[in-house]
MIVEXMI-180218 format. One record per residue (C-alpha): residue in one letter; x, y, z. Coordinates in pm, whole numbers. Layout:
<pts>
A|X|Y|Z
...
</pts>
This chain:
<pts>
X|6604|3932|4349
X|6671|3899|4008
X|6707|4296|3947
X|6906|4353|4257
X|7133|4160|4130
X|7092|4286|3751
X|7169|4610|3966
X|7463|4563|4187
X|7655|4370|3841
X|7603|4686|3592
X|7689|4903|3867
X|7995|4719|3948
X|8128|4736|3647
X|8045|5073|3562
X|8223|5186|3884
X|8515|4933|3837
X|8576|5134|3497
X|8497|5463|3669
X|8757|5414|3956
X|9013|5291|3711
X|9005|5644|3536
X|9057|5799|3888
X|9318|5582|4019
X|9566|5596|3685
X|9441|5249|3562
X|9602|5060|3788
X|9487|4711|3890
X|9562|4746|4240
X|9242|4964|4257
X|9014|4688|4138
X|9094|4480|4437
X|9084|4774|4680
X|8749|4941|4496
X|8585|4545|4508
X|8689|4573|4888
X|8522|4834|4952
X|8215|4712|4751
X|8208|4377|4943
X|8289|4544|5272
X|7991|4799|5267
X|7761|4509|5142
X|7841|4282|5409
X|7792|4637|5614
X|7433|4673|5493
X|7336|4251|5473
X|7378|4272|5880
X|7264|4633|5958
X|6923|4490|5759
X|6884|4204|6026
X|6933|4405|6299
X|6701|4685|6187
X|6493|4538|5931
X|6092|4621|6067
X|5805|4667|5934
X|5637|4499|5598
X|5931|4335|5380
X|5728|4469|5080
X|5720|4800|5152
X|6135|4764|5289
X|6240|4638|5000
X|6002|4902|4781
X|6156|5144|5006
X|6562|5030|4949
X|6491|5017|4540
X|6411|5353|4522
X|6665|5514|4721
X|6955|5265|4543
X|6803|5447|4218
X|6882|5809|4300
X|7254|5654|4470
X|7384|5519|4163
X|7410|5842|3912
X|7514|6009|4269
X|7779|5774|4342
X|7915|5800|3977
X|7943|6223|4051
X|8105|6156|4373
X|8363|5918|4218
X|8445|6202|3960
X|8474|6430|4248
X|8786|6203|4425
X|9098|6373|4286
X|8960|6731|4329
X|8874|6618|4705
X|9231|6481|4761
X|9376|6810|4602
X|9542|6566|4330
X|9537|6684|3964
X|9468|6476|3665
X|9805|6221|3611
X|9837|6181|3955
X|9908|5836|4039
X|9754|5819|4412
X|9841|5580|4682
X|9675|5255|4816
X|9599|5432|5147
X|9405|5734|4927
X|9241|5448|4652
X|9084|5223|4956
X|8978|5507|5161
X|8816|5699|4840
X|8657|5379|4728
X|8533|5328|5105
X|8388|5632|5105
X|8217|5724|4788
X|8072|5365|4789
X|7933|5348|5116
X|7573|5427|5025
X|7531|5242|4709
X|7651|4933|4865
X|7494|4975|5190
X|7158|4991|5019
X|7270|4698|4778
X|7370|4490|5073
X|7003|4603|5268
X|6817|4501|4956
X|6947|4110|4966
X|6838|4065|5339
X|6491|4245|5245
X|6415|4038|4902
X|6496|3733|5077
X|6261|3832|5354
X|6024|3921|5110
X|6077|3596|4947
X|6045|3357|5254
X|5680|3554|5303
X|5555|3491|4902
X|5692|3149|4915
X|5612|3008|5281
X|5939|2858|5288
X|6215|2840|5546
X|6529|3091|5594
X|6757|2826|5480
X|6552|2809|5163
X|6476|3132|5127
X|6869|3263|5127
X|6971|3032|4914
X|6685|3051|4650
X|6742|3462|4669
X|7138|3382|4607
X|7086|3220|4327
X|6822|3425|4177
X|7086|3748|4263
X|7397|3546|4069
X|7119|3492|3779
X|7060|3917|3770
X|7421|3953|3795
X|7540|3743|3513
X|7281|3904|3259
X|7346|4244|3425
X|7759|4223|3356
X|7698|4051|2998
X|7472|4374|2916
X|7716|4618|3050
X|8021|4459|2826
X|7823|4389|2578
X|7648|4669|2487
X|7604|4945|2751
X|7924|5055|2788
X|7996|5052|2426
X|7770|5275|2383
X|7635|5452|2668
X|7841|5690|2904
X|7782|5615|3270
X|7513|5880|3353
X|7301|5718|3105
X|7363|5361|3227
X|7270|5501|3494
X|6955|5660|3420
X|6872|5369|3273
X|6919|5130|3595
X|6729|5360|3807
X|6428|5377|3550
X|6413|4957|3618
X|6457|5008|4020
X|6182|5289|4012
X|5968|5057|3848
X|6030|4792|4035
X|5959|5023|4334
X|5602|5155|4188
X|5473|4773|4137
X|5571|4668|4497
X|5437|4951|4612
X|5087|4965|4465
X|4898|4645|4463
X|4603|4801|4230
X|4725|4734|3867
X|4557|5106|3719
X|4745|5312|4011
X|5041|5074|3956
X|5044|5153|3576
X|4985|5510|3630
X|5339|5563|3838
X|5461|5339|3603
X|5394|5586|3354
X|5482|5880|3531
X|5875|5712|3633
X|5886|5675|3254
X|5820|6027|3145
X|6018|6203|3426
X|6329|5938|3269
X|6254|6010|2916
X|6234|6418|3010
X|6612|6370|3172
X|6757|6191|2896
X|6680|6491|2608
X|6965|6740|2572
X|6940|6939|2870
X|6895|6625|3088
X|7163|6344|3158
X|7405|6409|2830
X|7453|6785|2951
X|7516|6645|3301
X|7773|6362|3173
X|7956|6624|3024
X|7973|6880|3316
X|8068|6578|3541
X|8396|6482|3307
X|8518|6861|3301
X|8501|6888|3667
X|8707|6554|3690
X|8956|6747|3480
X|8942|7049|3666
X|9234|7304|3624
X|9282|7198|3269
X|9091|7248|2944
X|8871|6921|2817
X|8893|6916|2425
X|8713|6593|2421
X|8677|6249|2603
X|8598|5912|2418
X|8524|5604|2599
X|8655|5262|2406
X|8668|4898|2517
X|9015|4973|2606
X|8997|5230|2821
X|8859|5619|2897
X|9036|5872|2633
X|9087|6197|2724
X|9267|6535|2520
X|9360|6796|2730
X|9497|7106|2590
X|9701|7430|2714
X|9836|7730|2534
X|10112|7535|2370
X|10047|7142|2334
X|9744|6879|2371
X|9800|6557|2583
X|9610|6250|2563
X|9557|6049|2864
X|9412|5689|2849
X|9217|5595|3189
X|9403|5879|3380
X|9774|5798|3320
X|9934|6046|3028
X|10060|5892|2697
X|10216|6145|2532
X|10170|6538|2450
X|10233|6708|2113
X|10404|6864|1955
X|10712|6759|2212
X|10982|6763|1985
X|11218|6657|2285
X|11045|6379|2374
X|10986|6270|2022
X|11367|6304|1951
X|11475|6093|2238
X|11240|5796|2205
X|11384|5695|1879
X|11710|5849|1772
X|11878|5692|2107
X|11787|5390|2013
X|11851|5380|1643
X|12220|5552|1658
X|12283|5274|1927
X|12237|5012|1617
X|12551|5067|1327
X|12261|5040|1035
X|11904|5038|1115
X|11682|4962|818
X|11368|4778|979
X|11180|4913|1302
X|10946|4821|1512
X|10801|5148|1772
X|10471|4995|2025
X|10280|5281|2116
X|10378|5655|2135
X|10426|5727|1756
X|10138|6006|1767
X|10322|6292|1905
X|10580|6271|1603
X|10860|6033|1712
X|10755|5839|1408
X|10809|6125|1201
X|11180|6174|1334
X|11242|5780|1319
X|11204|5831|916
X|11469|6072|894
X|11759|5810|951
X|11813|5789|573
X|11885|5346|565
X|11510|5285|731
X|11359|5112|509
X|11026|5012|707
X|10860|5117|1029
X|10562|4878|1196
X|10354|5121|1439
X|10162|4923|1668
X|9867|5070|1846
X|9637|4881|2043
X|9353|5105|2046
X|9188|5221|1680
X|9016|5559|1887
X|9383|5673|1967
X|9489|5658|1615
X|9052|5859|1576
X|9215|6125|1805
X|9517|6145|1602
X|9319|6249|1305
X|9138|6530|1473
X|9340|6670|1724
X|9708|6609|1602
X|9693|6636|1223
X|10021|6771|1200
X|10191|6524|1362
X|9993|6233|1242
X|9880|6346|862
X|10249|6302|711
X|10314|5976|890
X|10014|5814|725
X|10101|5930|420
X|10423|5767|412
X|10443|5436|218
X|10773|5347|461
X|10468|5292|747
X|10262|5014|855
X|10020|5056|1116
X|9893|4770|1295
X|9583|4824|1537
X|9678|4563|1773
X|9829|4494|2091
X|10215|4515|2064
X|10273|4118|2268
X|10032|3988|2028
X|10219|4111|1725
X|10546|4025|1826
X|10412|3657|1872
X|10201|3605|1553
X|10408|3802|1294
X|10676|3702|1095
X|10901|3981|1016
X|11185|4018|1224
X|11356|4410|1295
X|11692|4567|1331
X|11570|4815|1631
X|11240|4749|1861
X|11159|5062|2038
X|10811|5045|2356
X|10717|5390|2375
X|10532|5327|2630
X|10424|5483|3008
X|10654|5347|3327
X|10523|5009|3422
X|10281|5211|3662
X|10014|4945|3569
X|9994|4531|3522
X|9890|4637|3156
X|10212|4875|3137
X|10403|4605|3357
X|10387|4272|3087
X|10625|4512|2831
X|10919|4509|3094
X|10907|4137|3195
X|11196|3847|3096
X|10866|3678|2897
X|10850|4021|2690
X|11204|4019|2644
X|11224|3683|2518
X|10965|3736|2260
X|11101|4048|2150
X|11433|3916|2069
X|11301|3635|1921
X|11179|3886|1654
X|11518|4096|1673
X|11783|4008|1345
X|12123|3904|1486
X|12228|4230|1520
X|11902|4383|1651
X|11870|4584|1931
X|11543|4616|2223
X|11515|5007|2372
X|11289|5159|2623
X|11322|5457|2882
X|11200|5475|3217
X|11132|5782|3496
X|11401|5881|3663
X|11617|6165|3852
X|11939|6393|3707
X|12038|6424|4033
X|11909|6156|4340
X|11833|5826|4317
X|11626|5719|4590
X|11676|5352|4697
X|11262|5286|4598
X|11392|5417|4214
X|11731|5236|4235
X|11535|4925|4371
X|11267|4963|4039
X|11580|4992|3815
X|11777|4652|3921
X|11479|4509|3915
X|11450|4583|3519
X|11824|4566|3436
X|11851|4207|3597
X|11530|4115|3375
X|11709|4203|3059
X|12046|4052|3152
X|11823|3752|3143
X|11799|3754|2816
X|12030|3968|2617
X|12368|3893|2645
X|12450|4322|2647
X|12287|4573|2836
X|12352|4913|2855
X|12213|5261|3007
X|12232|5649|2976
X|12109|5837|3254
X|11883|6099|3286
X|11546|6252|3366
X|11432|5962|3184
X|11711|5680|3185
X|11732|5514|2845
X|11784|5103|2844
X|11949|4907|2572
X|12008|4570|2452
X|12197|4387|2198
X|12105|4017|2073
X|12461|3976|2057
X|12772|4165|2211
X|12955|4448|2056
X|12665|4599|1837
X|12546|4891|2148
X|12824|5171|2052
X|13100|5221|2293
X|13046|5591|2421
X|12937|5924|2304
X|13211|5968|2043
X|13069|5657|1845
X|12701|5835|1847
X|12783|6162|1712
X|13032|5980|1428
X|12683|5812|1334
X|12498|6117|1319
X|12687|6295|1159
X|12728|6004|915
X|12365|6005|856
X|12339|6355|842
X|12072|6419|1110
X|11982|6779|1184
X|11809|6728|1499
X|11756|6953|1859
X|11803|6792|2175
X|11969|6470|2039
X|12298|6652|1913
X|12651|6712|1998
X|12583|6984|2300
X|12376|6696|2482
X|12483|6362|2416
X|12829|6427|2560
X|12668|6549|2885
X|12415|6256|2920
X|12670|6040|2821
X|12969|6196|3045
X|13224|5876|3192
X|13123|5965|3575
X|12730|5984|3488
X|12768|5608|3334
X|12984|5516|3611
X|12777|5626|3878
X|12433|5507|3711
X|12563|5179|3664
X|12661|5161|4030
X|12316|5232|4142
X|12123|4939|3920
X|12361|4709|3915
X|12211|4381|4057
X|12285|4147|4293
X|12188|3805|4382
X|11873|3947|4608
X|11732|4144|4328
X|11422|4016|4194
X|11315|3949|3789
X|11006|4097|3673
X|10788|3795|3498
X|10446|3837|3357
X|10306|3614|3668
X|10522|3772|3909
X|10505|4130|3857
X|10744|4285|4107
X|10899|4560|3872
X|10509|4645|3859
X|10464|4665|4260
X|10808|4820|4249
X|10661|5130|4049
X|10340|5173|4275
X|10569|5170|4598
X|10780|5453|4397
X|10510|5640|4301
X|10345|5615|4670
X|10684|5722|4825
X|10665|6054|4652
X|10341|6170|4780
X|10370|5992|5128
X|10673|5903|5303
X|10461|5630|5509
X|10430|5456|5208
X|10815|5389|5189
X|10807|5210|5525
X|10500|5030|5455
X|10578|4928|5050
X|10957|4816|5188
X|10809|4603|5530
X|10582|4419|5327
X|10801|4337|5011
X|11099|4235|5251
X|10859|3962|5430
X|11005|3652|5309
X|10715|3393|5183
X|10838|3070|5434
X|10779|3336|5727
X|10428|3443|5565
X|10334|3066|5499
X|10398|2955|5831
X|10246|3251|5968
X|9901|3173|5831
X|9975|2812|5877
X|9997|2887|6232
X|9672|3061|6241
X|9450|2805|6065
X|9616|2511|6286
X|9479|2743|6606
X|9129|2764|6392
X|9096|2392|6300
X|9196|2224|6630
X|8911|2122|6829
X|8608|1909|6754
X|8309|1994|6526
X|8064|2245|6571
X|7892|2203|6240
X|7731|2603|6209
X|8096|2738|6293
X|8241|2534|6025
X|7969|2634|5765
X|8035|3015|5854
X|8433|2919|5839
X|8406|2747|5503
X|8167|3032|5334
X|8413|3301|5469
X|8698|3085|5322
X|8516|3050|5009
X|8499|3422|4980
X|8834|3485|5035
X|8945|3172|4795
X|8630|3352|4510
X|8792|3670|4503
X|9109|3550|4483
X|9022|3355|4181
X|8875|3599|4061
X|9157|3876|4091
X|9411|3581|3942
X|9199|3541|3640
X|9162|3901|3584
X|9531|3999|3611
X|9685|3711|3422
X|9445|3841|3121
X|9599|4137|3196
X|9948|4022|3165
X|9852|3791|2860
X|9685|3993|2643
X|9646|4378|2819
X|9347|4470|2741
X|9094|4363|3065
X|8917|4698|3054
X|8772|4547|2739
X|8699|4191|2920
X|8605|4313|3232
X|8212|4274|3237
X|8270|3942|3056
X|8453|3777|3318
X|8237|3911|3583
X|7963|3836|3424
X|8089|3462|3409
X|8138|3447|3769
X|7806|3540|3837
X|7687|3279|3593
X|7922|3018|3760
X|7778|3118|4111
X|7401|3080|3947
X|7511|2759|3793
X|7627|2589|4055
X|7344|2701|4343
X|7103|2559|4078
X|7261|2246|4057
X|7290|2185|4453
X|6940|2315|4468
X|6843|2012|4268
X|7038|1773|4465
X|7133|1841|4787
X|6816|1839|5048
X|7035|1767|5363
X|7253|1963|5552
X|7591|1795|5416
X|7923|1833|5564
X|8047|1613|5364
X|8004|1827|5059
X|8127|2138|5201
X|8444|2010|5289
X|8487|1870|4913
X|8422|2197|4801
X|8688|2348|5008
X|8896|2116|4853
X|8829|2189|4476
X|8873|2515|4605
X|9227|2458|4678
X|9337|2302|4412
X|9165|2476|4185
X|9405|2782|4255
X|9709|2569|4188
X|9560|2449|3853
X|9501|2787|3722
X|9845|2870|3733
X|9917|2576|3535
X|9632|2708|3299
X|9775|3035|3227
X|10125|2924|3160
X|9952|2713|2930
X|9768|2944|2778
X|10039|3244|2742
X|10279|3010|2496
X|9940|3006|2243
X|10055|3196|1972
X|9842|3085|1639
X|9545|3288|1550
X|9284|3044|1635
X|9452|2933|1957
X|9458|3291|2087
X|9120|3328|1995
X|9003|3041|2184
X|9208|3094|2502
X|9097|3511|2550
X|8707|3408|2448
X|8631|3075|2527
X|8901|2945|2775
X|8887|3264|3015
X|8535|3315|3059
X|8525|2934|3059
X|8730|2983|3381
X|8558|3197|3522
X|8216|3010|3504
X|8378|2714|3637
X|8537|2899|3928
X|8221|3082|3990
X|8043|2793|4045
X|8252|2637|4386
X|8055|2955|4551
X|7761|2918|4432
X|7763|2543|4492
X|7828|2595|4864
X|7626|2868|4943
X|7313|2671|4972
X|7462|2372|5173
X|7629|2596|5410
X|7293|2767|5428
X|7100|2451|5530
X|7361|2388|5793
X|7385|2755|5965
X|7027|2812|5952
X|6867|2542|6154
X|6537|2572|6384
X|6556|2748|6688
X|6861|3011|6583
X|6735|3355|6520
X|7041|3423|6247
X|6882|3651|5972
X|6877|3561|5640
X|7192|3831|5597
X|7465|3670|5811
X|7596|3427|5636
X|7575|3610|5305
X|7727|3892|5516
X|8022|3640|5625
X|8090|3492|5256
X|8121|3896|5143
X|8336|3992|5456
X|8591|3680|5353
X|8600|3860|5040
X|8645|4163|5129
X|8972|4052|5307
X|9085|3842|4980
X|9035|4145|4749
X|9266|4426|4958
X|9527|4061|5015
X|9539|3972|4657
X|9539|4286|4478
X|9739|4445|4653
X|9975|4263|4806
X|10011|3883|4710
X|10020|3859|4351
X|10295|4184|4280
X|10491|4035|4578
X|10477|3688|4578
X|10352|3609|4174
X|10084|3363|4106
X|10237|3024|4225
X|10247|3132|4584
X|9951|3335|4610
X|9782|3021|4486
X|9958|2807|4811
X|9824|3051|5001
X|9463|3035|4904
X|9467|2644|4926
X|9578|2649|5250
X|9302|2916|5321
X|9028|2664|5170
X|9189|2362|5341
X|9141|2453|5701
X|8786|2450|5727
X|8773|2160|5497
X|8964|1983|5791
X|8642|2109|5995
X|8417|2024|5834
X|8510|1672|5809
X|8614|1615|6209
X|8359|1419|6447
X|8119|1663|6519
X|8039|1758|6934
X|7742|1657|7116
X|7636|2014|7120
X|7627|2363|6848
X|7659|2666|7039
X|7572|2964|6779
X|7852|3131|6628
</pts>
C-alpha cells in the first residue's frame, strides 16, 4: 500500500506540472486535471468491487504491472493534447477542452490507481486476518504514508533533476518489482525477475533509451515550430522556439516575449517613461530580455534601472540564445538585476522609483493575475516618489471591443482608481494603462509626448511622431474611455478575489468558443445570496430526517472530500497570489497533505476502537471552520514583509497548513470506516474510499474553477462550512431503530 501510494503522489505531481505546460499555466487546470484524477479513481475503487475475482495477490501483482507501462504512456499522451485539439503552442484552451483532455488522457492511469487500493486492501485483510473496516482504514493510512514521501521526493529532488520520462522509468522499475515479488513466492526465481526488470530499466535509460524518447516527446508537443531547447526549473517548463526571423521563449506554455521585437521593446518602456516629465530611477518586472531594457537606457536623465526576474534559467537562456539583446544590458553599470519575484521586491526593498513598468503576460494566470490587483497597486506606489508613475499594457482590439474585453478592462481601470488618484489610457492592439501618485504628472495629450522626445532627443521607430498622434487621436481616447469606464457594478481585482483573473479566462474562452461566452457570463452574473441559499436549500432537504448512521458516515466522508480539496485548492492559490511561484511548491504542499491525512489516521487508529458519531460530526465541524480561519491566515500572512517573516510563512507556515488540514481527512476516514462497514453489509472495501474521492472530485471542478475567481476566498470558505456542517447535523441527530444500506 505503501508504493501505491508512493505511486499515485509522484505521478500526480509530475502530471500536475505536465498539464500546466499544456493548458498555458493556468490554475484553473489543476482543479479540473485533480478532477479528473479523483473522478477516474473513484471510477476504478468501485469497478474493483464489482469485478475484483480471483487471488488478491495475483490482482494486485497483476494492476502494478500494467500501472507501470501507463505512467510513461500517459505522460506521451498528455504531450499529444494540443496537436489532438488542432491547437498550436500559446494557445490558451478552454475549461470545456482542459477537463475533457484531462478526463481522457488520465483515464487509465487512474483507473488502475483507483483498482490497486481496493486490491491491496483486499490483499491486506487476507495477510492480516482482520476485518474490512480495519483493513480500509489501515491501507488508507499506509497509502497517505507512500504519498507524502512520494510528493516530498518529486519536489525535492526528482523533478529538479529528472525530466518526466525518467521519473517515470524510474516509478515503473519500483512497480515491476513490486510485481515480480508478489508474483513469485520462491526467493531465487523472485530474485532472478528481479534482476531481469533491472537490466531491461538500466538498457532504456542509456542514450538511445528514455533521454532520446524525452526529447522526441517535447518536439512533437511543439509541433509546427522549431525546438531550440527546453529547460525545466522550479518555476516552471522553459521553452525557445525559433523561426526564420526571431526566437520566443515560452514559460509553461504561455509566451513571454520574442526577440529581437524592436516594436514591442519600444512600446513597453518609452510610453511609460515620456508619460513621467523626468525619469531618472526605474523599476521594469519581467520582459527586459528581448531589449526593452536596452531602449529604457536611451532616455538620457535615467540614472538607474532595477530588472527583476524571478527565474535565474530565463536570465541562462538570455546568455545563450539572445546575446545581442542581453550582452550590452549586463554590461551596463546603470543595471541591477535582481533574481527575484517582482511582489517580493517591491515589499522588502528600500529604494523608491520615478517610473515602475510590469512587462508582463495578460493576467491569463493567478500567477500573472496578483500584478494587476488593488494589493499590487498599493505596494507599488508605496515604492513610487511623489511624482512616480505605475505602467502596464494589456491585449486588446484597434477596432471591436467585445463586452467580455470591455468587461476585463473596467475591471482593471476601477482597481487602479483605487489607488492612484490619476489614471489614464491609450488604445490599441495592446492598450497601455497609466497612473500618477499624484494628479497632473501623466502628460495631457500627444503634443506633450513628442515635445519630450524631442527634448530628450530619442531616435526611435514605432514610438515617434507618425504614431503617437494616431494612437493618441481625441476620438480614439474618447471612445476607449467610454468602453472601460466603470460603474458601481464593476468588480475590483484583489489578490483573494481574482475576478480580473476569471475575467481573462472567460475572454480567452470566448474567442475559441462562443458557448463559452454564455456559460463564463451565466455563472459570473449569479449573485452569491442566490448561490448560498441555493445550496442551503439542498443540505436542509439532505439533513432532515432521523439518523441512519452508514448514510451519515458516507455523507460526512463525501463532505470531507469536497471540504479536502477545497482546502487544498485555497492553500495552493493564495501561495500563488502571495508569492507566485507554486510550480516550485507544488509537491511540497501535496506532499503535506498526504502527511496530514497519514497523521491523523494514525492517531485515530490509536484511539478510536468504536464506531463514533460523535467524532465524525466534530470533525465536520473543524472542517468548517477551518476554511474560515484560513482566510484569516493568509491575510495574515500576505502583510509579512521582513526577510525572516517571509521565510517562515512560504516554508514553515504553508506546509504547516497543509499538514494540519490534511489531517481532518485522514482523521475521519477510519471512524467513518468502522461505521459504514459493519457485519452483515457486503460494501467492498472501495466504496467509501470511492465516495470520499467522488466528493472531491466535485470540490476540485467547484473551486478551481468557479468559486474562488468568482466569489474570492471569504465566500468560497462559507460555502465549504456549510458543506461540512450538514452532515455534522447528521451525524449528531437520534439515530432510527433501523440502517437500511446506502
Amino acid at each position: 500500500m505503501i508504493l501505491i501510494g508512493f505511486t499515485a503522489a509522484i505521478a500526480q505531481i509530475v502530471m500536475l506540472r505536465e498539464l500546466m505546460v499544456v493548458f498555458s499555466g493556468n490554475e484553473i487546470s489543476i482543479g479540473l486535471m485533480l478532477a479528473g484524477w479523483l473522478f477516474w479513481t473513484a471510477v476504478g475503487s468501485r469497478l474493483a468491487n464489482r469485478f475484483a475475482v480471483g487471488s488478491p495477490r495475483r490482482l494486485t501483482a497483476a494492476v502494478e504491472a500494467l500501472l507501470a507501462l501507463a505512467f510513461p504512456c500517459t505522460i506521451l499522451a498528455v504531450r499529444s493534447v494540443k496537436i489532438a485539439l488542432g491547437a498550436v503552442p500559446g494557445e490558451m484552451l478552454g475549461p470545456g477542452p482542459m477537463l475533457y483532455a484531462s478526463l481522457a488522457t488520465l483515464s487509465l492511469f487512474c483507473i488502475l490507481s483507483g483498482t490497486l487500493f481496493t486490491a491491496g486492501s483486499r490483499l491486506y485483510a487476507n495477510q492480516s486476518a482482520s476485518s474490512t473496516a480495519s483493513a480500509t482504514g489501515s491501507a488508507y493510512l499506509l497509502e497517505a504514508l507512500g504519498s507524502s514521501a512520494g510528493g516530498m521526493l518529486a519536489g525535492l529532488v526528482l523533478v529538479r533533476y529528472l525530466g518526466s520520462l525518467e521519473i517515470a522509468s524510474l516509478v515503473a522499475l519500483l512497480n515491476l518489482a513490486a510485481a515480480a515479488a508478489l508474483t513469485v513466492a520462491a526467493p531465487r526465481p523472485r530474485l532472478a525477475a528481479l534482476c531481469g526488470i533491472l537490466a531491461l530499466c538500466t538498457l532504456a535509460a542509456l542514450p538511445g533509451g528514455v533521454p532520446r524518447l524525452e526529447r522526441i516527446s517535447e518536439r512533437y508537443l511543439w509541433r509546427g515550430f522549431h525546438l531550440i531547447a527546453t529547460r525545466n526549473s522550479v518555476y516552471g517548463n522553459l521553452a525557445v522556439v525559433g523561426s526564420e526571423a526571431s526566437r520566443s521563449v515560452y514559460e509553461n506554455g504561455v509566451a513571454l516575449f520574442h526577440a529581437p521585437d524592436p516594436a514591442a521593446a519600444e512600446e513597453s518602456v518609452h510610453y511609460a517613461l515620456l508619460e513621467h516629465p523626468a525619469p531618472h530611477t526605474l523599476l521594469l518586472i519581467g520582459g527586459g530580455v528581448n531589449g526593452s531594457i536596452s531602449q529604457a537606457l536611451r532616455h538620457p536623465g535615467l540614472e538607474r534601472v532595477d530588472y527583476v526576474e524571478l527565474d535565474p534559467a530565463i536570465l541562462d537562456l538570455a546568455r545563450l540564445y539572445f546575446p545581442d539583446e542581453w550582452s550590452p544590458v549586463e554590461a551596463d553599470s546603470r543595471v541591477r538585476v535582481h533574481v527575484t519575484d517582482g511582489r517580493l521586491f517591491l515589499k522588502t526593498t528600500d529604494a523608491t522609483f520615478d517610473v515602475v513598468i510590469v512587462n508582463l503576460p495578460d493576467p491569463q494566470t493567478a500567477q500573472l493575475n496578483r500584478f494587476y490587483t488593488v494589493e499590487f497597486f498599493q505596494e507599488a506606489a508605496r515604492r513610487l516618489t511623489p511624482t512616480g508613475v505605475l505602467s502596464f499594457r494589456l491585449s486588446s482590439s484597434e477596432d471591436y471591443m467585445s463586452p467580455e474585453l470591455a468587461e476585463f478592462l473596467r475591471t482593471i481601470h476601477k482597481s487602479l482608481r483605487a489607488v492612484f488618484p490619476e489614471v489614464a489610457a491609450i488604445p490599441g492592439e495592446t492598450v497601455h494603462f497609466f497612473a500618477a501618485k499624484r494628479a497632473g504628472i501623466l502628460a495631457s495629450g500627444a503634443a506633450e509626448l513628442l515635445s519630450r522626445l524631442r527634448e530628450r532627443h530619442l531616435e526611435t521607430t514605432y514610438v515617434r511622431e507618425y504614431y503617437i498622434p494616431f494612437r493618441m487621436a481625441p476620438d480614439r481616447m474618447r471612445e476607449l474611455e467610454a468602453r472601460i469606464r466603470p460603474d458601481s457594478a464593476t468588480p475590483v481585482n484583489h489578490d483573494f478575489a481574482p475576478i480580473a483573473y476569471y475575467f481573462d479566462v472567460a475572454l480567452w474562452s470566448s474567442r475559441f468558443n462562443q458557448q463559452y461566452r454564455r456559460l463564463f457570463r451565466a455563472a459570473a452574473n449569479v449573485g452569491f445570496a442566490r448561490l448560498a441559499c441555493g445550496v442551503g436549500a439542498f443540505l436542509l432537504a439532505l439533513v432532515v430526517g432521523r439518523r441512519r448512521p452508514r448514510v451519515a458516515a458516507a455523507c460526512c466522508t463525501a463532505a470531507m472530500g469536497f471540504t479536502l480539496i477545497g482546502l487544498e485548492i485555497m492553500l495552493l492559490l493564495a501561495f500563488q497570489a502571495i508569492y507566485g511561484y507554486v510550480y516550485h511548491q507544488l509537491a511540497v504542499l501535496i506532499a503535506g497533505f498526504m502527511a496530514g491525512i497519514a497523521l491523523g489516521a494514525w492517531l485515530v487508529m490509536r484511539s478510536f476502537e468504536a464506531r463514533n458519531m460523535r467524532a465524525l460530526a466534530c470533525l465536520q465541524i473543524a472542517a468548517a471552520l477551518t476554511a474560515l480561519l484560513l482566510c484569516a491566515v493568509f491575510q495574515g500572512a500576505a502583510r509579512v514583509t521582513s526577510p525572516a517573516g517571509l521565510f517562515i510563512v512560504s516554508q514553515v507556515l504553508f506546509p504547516g497548513l497543509a499538514v494540519a488540514c490534511g489531517m481532518l481527512g485522514g482523521a475521519e476516514f477510519p471512524i467513518a470506516s468502522r461505521v459504514f462497514f459493519v457485519p452483515g453489509r457486503t460494501s467492498g472495501p472501495g466504496t467509501l474510499y470511492a465516495l470520499d474521492l467522488a466528493g472531491s472530485c466535485l470540490g476540485a471542478i467547484l473551486f478551481s474553477a468557479y468559486f474562488v475567481p468568482v466569489f474570492g476566498f471569504f465566500k468560497t470558505a462559507v460555502v465549504s462550512a456549510m458543506v461540512s456542517l450538514a452532515p455534522a447535523v447528521m451525524a449528531m441527530r437520534p439515530a432510527s431503530e433501523t440502517d437500511p444500506a446506502p
